[in-house]
MIFI-724889 format. One record per residue: x, z, y negated of N, C-alpha, C, CB in turn; residue number from 1. Coordinates in Angstrom, 1 decimal, decimal comma. Last residue first. Glycine has a CB too. Layout:
<drenses>
nX;nZ;nY;caX;caZ;caY;cX;cZ;cY;cbX;cbZ;cbY;pos
X;Z;Y;X;Z;Y;X;Z;Y;X;Z;Y;NUM
...
</drenses>
This chain:
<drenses>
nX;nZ;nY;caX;caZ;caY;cX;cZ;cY;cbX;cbZ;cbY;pos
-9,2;9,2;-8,8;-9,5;10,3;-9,8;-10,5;11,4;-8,4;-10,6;9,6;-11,5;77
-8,9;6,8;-8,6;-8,0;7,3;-7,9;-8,5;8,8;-8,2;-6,6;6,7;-8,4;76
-10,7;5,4;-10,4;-10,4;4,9;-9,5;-9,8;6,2;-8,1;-9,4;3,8;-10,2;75
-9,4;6,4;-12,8;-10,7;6,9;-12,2;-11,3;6,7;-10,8;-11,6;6,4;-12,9;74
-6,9;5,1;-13,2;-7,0;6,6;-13,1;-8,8;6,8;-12,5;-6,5;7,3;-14,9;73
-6,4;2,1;-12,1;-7,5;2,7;-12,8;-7,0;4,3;-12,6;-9,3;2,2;-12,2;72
-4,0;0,6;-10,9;-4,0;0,7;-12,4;-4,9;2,1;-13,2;-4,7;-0,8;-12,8;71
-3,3;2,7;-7,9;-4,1;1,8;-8,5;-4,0;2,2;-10,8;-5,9;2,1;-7,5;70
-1,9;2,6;-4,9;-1,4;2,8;-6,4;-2,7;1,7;-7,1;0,5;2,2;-6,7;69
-1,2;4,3;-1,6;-2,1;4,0;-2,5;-1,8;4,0;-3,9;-3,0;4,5;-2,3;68
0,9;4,6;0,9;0,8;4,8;0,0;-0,1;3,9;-1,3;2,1;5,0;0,0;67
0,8;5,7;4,3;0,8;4,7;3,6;0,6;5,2;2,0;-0,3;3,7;4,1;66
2,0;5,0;7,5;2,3;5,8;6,7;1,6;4,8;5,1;4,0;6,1;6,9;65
-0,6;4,5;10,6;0,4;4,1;9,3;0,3;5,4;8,1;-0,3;2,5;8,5;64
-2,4;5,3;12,3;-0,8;6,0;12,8;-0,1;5,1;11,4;0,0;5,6;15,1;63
-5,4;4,7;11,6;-4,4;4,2;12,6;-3,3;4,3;12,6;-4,3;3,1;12,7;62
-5,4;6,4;9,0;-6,1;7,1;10,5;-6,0;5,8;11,7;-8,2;7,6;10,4;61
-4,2;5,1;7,7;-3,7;5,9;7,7;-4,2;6,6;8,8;-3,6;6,4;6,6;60
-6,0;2,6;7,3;-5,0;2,3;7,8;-4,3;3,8;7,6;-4,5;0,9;7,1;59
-8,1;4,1;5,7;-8,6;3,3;7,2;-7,0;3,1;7,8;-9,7;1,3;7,0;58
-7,2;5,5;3,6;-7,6;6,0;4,6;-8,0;5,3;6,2;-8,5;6,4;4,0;57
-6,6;2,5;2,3;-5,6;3,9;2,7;-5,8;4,7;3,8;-5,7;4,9;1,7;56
-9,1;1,5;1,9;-8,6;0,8;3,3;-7,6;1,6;3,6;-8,1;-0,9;3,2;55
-10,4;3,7;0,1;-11,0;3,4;1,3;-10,0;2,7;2,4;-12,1;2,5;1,1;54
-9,3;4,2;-2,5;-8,4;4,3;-1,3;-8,9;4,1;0,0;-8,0;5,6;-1,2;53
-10,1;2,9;-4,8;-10,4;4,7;-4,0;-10,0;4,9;-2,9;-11,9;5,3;-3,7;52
-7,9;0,8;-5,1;-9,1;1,6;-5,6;-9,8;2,9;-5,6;-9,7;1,1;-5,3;51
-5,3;0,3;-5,1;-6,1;0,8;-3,9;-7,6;1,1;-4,3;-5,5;2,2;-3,4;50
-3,4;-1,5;-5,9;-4,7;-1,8;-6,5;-5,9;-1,4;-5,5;-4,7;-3,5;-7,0;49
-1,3;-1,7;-3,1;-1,5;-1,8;-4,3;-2,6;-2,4;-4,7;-0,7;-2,3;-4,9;48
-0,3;-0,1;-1,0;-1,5;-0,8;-1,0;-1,9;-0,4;-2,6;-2,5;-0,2;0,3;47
2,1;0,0;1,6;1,7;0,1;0,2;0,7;-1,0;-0,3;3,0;0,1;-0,6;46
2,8;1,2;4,8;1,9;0,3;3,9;1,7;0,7;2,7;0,6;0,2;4,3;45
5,2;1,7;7,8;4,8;1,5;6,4;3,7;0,6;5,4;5,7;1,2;6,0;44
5,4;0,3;9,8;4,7;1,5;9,7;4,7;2,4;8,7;5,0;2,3;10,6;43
5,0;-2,9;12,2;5,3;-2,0;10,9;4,6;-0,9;11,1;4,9;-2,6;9,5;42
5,3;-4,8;13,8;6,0;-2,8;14,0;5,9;-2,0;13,0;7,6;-2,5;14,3;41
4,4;-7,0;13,9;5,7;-7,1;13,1;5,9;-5,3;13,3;5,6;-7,9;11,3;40
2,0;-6,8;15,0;3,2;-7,4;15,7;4,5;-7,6;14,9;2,9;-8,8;16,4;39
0,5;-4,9;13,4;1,0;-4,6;14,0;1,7;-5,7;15,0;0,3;-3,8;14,3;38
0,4;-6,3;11,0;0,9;-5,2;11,0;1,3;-4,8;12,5;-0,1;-4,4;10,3;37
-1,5;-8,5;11,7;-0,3;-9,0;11,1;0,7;-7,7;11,6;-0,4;-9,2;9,4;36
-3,5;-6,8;12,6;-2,7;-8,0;13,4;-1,6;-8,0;13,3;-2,8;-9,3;13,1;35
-3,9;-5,8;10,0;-4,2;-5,2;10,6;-3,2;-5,8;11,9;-5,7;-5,1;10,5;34
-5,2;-7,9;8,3;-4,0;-7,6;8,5;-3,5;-6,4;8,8;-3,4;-7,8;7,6;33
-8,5;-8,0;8,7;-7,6;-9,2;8,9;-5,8;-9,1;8,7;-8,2;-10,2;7,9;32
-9,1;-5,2;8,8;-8,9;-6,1;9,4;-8,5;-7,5;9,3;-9,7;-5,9;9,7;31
-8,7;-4,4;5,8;-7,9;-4,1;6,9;-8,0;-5,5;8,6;-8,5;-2,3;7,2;30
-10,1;-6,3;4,3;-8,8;-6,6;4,4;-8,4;-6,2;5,6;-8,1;-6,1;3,5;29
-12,6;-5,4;5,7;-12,2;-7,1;5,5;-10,8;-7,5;4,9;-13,2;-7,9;4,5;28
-14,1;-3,4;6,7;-12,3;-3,7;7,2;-12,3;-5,0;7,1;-11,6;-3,1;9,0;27
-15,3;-2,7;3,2;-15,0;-2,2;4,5;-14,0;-2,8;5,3;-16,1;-2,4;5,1;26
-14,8;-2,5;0,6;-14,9;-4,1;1,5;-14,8;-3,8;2,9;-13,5;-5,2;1,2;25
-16,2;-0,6;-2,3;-15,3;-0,9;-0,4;-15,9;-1,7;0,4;-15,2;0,4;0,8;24
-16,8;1,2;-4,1;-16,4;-0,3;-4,2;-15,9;-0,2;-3,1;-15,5;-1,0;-5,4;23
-19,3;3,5;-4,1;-18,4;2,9;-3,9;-18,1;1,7;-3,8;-18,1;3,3;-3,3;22
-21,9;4,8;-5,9;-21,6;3,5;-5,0;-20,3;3,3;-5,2;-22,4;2,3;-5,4;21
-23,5;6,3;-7,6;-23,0;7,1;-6,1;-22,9;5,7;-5,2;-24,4;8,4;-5,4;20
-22,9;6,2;-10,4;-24,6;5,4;-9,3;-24,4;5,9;-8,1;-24,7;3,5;-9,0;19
-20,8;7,2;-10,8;-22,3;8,0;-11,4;-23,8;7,4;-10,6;-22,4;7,6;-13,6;18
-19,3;4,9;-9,4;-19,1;7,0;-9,4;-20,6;7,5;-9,5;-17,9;7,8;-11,2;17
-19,8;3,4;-11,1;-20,0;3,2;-9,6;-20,0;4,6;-8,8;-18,6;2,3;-9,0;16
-18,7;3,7;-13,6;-19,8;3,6;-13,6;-20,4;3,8;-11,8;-20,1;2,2;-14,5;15
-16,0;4,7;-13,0;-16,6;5,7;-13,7;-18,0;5,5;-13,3;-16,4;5,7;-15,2;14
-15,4;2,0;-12,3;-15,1;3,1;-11,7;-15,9;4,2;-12,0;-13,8;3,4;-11,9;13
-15,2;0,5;-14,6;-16,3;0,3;-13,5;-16,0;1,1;-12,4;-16,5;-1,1;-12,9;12
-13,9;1,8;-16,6;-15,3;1,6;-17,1;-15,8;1,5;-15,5;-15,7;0,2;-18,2;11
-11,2;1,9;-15,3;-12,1;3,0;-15,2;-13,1;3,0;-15,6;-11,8;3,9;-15,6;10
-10,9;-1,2;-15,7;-11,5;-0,6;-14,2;-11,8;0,9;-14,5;-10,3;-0,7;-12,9;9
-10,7;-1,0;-18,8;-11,7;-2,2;-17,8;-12,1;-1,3;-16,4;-10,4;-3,9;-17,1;8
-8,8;0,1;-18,8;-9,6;0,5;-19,2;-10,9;0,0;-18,6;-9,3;0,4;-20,3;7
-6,6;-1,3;-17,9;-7,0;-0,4;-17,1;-8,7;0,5;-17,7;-5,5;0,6;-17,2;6
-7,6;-5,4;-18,2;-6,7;-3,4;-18,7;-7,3;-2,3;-17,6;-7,5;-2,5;-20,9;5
-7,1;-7,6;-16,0;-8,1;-6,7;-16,9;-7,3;-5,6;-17,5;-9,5;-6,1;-16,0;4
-4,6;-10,0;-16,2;-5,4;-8,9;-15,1;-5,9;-8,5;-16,5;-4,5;-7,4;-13,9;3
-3,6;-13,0;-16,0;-3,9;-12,2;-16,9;-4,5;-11,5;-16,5;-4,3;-12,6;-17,9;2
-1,0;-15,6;-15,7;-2,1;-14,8;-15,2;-2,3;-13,6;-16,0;-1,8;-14,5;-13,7;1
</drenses>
């Protein structure tokens, strides 16, 4: 398997930025593991390849601890 460089995502980061459009799936992850999360008690979330952190923020303003890591620096920027 072969991911894009990081370069790759701060090109489309950078570009999404300057159009004033975020990349967010609104609660189509969160919500669908969201469930999951909570009948297993969890209260920890690491959320790799956060992008701008939209679902971070969604699952941190439901009482999770959570931690966002993404390849792109712009992304995160």
């Amino acid at each position: 398997m072969q991911y894009a460089p990081a370069a790759h995502w701060d090109q489309v980061f950078r570009t999404r930025r300057d159009l004033g459009k975020d990349l967010d799936w609104g609660d189509q992850w969160t919500g669908a593991f969201a469930p999951i999360l909570q009948t297993y008690q969890m209260q920890n979330v690491l959320d790799l390849g956060c992008g701008t952190g939209n679902d971070v923020l969604r699952l941190a303003q439901h009482g999770y601890t959570v931690v966002g890591l993404d390849h792109s620096r712009e992304a995160i920027h």
